[in-house]
Biopython code that builds the backbone (N, CA, C, O; Angstrom):
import numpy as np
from Bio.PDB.StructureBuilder import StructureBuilder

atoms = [
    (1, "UNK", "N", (87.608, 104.502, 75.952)),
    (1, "UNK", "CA", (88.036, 104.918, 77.286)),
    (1, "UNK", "C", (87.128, 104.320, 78.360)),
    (1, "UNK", "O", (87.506, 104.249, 79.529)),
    (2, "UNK", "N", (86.077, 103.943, 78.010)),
    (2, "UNK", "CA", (84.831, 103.511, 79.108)),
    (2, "UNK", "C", (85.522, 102.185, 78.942)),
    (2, "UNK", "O", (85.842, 101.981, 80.113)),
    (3, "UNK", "N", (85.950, 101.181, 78.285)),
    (3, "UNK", "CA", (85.499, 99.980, 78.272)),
    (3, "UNK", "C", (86.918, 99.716, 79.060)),
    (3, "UNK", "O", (87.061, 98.662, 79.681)),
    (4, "UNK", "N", (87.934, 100.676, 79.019)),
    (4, "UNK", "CA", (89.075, 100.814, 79.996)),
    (4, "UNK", "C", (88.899, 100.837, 81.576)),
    (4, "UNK", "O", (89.435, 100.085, 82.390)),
    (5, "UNK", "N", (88.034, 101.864, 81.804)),
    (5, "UNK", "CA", (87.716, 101.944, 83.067)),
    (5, "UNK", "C", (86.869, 101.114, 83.587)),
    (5, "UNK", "O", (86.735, 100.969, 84.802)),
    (6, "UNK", "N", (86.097, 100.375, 82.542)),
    (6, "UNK", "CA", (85.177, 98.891, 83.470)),
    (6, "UNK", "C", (86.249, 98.155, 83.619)),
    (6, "UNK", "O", (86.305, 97.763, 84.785)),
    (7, "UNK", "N", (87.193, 97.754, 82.937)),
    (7, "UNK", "CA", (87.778, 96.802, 83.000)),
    (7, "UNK", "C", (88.606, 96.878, 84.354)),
    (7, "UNK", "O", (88.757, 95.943, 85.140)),
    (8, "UNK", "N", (89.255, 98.527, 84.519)),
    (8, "UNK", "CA", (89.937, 98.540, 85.439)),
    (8, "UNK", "C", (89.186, 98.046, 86.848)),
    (8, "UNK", "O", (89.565, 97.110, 87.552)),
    (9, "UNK", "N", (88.193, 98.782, 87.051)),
    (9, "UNK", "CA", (87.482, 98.702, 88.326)),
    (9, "UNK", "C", (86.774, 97.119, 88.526)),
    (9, "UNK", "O", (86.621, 96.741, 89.688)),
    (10, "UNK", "N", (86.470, 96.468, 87.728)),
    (10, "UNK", "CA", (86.157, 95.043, 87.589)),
    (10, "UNK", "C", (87.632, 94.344, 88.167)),
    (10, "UNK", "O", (87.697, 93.582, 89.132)),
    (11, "UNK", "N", (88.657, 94.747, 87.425)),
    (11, "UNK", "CA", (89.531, 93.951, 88.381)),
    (11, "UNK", "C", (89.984, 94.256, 89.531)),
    (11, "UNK", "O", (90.555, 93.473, 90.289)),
    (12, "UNK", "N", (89.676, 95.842, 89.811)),
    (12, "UNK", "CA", (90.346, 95.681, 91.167)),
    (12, "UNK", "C", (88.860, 95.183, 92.388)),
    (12, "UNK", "O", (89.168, 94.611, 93.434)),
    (13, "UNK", "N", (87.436, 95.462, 92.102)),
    (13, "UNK", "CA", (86.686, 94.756, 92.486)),
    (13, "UNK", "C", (86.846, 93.064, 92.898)),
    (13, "UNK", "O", (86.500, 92.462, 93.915)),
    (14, "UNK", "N", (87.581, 92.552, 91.534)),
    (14, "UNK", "CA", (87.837, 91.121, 92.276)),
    (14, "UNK", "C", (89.265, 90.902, 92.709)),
    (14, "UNK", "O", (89.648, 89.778, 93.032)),
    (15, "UNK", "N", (89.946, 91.800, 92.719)),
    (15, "UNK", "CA", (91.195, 91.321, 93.975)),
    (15, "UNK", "C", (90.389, 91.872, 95.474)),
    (15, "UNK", "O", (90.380, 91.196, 96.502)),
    (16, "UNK", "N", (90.013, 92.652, 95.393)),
    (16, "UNK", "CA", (89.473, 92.807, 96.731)),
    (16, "UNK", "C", (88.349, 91.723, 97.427)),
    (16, "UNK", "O", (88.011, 91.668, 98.610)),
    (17, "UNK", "N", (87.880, 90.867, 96.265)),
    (17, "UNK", "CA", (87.398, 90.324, 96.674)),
    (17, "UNK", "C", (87.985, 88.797, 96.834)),
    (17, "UNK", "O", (87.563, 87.990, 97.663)),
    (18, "UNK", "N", (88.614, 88.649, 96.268)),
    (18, "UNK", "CA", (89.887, 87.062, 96.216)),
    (18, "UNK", "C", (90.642, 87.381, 97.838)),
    (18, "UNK", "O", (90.946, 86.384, 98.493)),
    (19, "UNK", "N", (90.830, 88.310, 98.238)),
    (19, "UNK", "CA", (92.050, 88.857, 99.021)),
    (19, "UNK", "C", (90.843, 89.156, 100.103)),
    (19, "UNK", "O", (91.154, 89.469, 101.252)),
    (20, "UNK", "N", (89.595, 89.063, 99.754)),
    (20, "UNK", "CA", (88.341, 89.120, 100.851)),
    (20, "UNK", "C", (88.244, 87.435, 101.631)),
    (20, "UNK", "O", (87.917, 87.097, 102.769)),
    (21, "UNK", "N", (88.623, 86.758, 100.604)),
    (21, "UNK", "CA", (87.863, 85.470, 100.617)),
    (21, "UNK", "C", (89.070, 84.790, 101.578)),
    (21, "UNK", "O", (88.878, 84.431, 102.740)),
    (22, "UNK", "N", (90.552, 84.669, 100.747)),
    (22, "UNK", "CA", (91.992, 84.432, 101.757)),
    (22, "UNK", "C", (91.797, 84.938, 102.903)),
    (22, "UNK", "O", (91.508, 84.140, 103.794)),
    (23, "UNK", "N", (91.874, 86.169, 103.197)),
    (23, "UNK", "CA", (91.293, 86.257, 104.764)),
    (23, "UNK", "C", (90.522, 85.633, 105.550)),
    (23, "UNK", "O", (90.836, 85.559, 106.738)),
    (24, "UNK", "N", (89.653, 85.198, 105.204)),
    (24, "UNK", "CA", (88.412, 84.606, 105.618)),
    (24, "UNK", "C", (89.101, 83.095, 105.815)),
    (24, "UNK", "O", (88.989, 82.439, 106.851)),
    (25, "UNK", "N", (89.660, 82.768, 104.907)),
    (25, "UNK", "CA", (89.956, 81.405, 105.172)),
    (25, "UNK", "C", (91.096, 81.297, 106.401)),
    (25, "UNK", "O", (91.169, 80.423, 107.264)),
    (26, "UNK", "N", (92.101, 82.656, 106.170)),
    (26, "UNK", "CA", (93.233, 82.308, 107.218)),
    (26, "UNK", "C", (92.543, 82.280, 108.431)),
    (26, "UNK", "O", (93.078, 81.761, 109.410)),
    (27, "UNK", "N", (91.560, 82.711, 108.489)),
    (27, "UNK", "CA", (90.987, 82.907, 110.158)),
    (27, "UNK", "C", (89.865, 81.272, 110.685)),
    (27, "UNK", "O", (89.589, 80.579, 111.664)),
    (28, "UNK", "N", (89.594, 81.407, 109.264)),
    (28, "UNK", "CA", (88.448, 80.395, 109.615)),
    (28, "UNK", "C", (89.499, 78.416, 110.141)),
    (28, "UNK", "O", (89.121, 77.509, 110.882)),
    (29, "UNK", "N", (90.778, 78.562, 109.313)),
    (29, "UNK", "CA", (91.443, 77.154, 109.400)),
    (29, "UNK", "C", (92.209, 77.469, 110.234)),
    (29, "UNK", "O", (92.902, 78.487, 110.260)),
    (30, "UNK", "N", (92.133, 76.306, 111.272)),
    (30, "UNK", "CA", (93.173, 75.749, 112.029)),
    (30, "UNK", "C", (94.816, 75.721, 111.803)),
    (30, "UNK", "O", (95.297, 75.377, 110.724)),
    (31, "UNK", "N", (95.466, 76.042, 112.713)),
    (31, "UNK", "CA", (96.801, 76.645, 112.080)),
    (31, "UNK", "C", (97.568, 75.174, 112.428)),
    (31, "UNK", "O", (98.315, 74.750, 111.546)),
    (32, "UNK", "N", (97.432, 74.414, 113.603)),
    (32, "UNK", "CA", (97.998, 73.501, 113.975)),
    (32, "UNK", "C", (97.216, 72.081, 114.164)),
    (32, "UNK", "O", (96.051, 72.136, 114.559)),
    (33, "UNK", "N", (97.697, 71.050, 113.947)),
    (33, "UNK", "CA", (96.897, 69.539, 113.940)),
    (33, "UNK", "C", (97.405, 69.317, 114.893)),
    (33, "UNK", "O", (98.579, 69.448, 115.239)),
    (34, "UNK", "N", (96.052, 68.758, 115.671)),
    (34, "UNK", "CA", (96.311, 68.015, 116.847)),
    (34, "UNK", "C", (96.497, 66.771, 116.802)),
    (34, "UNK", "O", (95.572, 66.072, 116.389)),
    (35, "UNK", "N", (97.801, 66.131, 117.234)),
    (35, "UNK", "CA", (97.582, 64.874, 116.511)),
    (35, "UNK", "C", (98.310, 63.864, 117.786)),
    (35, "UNK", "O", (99.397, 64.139, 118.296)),
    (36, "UNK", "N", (97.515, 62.727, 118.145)),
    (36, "UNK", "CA", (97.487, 61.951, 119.311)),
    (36, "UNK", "C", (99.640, 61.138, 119.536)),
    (36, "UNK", "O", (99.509, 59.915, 119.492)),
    (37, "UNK", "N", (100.482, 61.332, 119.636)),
    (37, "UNK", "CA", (101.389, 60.929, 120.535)),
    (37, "UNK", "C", (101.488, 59.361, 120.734)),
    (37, "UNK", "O", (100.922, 59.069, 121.788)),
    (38, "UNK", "N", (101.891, 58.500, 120.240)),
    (38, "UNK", "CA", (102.278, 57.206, 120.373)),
    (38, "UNK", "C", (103.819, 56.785, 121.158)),
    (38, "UNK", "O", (104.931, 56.655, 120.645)),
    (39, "UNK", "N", (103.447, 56.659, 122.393)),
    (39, "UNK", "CA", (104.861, 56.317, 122.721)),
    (39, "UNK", "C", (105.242, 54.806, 122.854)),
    (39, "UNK", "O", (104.504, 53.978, 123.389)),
    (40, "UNK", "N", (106.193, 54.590, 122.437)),
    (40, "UNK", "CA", (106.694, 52.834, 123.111)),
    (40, "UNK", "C", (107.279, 52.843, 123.533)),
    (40, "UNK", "O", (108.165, 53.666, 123.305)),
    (41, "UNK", "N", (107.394, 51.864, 124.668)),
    (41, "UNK", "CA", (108.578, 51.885, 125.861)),
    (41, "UNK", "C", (109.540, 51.125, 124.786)),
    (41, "UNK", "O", (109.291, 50.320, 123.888)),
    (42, "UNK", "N", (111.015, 51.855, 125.365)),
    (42, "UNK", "CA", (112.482, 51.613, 124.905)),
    (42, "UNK", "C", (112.663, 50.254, 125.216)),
    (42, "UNK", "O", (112.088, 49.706, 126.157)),
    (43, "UNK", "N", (113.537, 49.631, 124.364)),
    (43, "UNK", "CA", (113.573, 47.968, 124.519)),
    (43, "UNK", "C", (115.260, 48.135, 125.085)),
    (43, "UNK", "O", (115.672, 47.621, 126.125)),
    (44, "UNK", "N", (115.914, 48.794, 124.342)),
    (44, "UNK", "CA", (117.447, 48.669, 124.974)),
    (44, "UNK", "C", (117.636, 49.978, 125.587)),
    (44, "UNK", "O", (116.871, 50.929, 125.750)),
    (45, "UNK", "N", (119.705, 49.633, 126.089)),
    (45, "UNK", "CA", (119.559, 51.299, 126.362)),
    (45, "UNK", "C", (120.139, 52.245, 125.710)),
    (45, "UNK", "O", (120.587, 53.291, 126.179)),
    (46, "UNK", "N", (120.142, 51.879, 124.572)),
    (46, "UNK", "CA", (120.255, 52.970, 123.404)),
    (46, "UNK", "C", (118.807, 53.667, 123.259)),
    (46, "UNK", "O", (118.798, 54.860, 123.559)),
    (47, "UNK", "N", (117.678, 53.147, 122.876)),
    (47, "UNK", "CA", (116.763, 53.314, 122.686)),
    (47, "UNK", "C", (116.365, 54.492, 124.001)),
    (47, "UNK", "O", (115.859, 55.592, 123.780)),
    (48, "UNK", "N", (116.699, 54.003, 125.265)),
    (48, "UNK", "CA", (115.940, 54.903, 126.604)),
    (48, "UNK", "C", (116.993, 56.165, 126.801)),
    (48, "UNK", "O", (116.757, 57.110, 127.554)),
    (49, "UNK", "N", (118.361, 56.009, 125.894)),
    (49, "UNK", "CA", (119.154, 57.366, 126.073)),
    (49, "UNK", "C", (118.306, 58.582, 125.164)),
    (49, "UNK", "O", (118.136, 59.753, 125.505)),
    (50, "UNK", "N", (117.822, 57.882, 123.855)),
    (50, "UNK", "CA", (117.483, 58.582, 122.839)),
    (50, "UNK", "C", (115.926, 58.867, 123.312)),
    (50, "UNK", "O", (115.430, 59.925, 122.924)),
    (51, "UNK", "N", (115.562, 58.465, 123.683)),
    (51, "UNK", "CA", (113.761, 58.724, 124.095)),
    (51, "UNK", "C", (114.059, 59.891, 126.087)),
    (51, "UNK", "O", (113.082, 60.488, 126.539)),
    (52, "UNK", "N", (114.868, 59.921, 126.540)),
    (52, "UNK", "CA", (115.164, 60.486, 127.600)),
    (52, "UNK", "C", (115.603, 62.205, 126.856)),
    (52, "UNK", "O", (115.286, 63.365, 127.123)),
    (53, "UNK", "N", (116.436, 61.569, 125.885)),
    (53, "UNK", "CA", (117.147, 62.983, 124.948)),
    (53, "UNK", "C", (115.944, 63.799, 124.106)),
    (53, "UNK", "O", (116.133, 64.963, 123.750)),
    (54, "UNK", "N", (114.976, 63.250, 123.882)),
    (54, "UNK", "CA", (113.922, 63.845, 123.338)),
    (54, "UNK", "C", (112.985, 64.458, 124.039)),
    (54, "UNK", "O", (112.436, 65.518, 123.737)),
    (55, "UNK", "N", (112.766, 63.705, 125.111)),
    (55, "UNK", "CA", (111.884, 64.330, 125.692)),
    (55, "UNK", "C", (112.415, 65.305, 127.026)),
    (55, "UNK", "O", (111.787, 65.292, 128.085)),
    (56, "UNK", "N", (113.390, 65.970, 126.871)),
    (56, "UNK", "CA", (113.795, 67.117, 127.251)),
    (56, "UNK", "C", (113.362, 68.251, 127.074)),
    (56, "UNK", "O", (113.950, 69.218, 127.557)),
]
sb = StructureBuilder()
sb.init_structure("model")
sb.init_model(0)
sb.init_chain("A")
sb.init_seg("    ")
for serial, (resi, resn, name, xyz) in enumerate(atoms, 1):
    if name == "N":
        sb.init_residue(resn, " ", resi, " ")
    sb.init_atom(name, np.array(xyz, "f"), 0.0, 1.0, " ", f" {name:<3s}", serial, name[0])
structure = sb.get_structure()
């Protein structure tokens, strides 16, 4: 019966602590990448309907 109840409390010791650590990470990482925007000017005017339509 003892070697039941270590076992139990050992595992719930390490979900609390796995589920300690995930937290920690959701807060600690960046949710969104910032990431730099390359535009090229439209060569036809298909191209400047579709780049006008986007950037709406």
């Amino acid at each position: 019966m003892k070697d039941f109840k270590l076992k139990l409390v050992l595992s719930i010791l390490s979900a609390i602590v796995f589920s300690f650590i995930f937290i920690l990470l959701a807060f600690s990482l960046p949710i969104h990448k910032k990431e730099a925007k390359v535009s090229m000017k439209a060569k036809g005017k298909l191209e400047q309907v579709s780049q006008s339509l986007k950037n709406r």
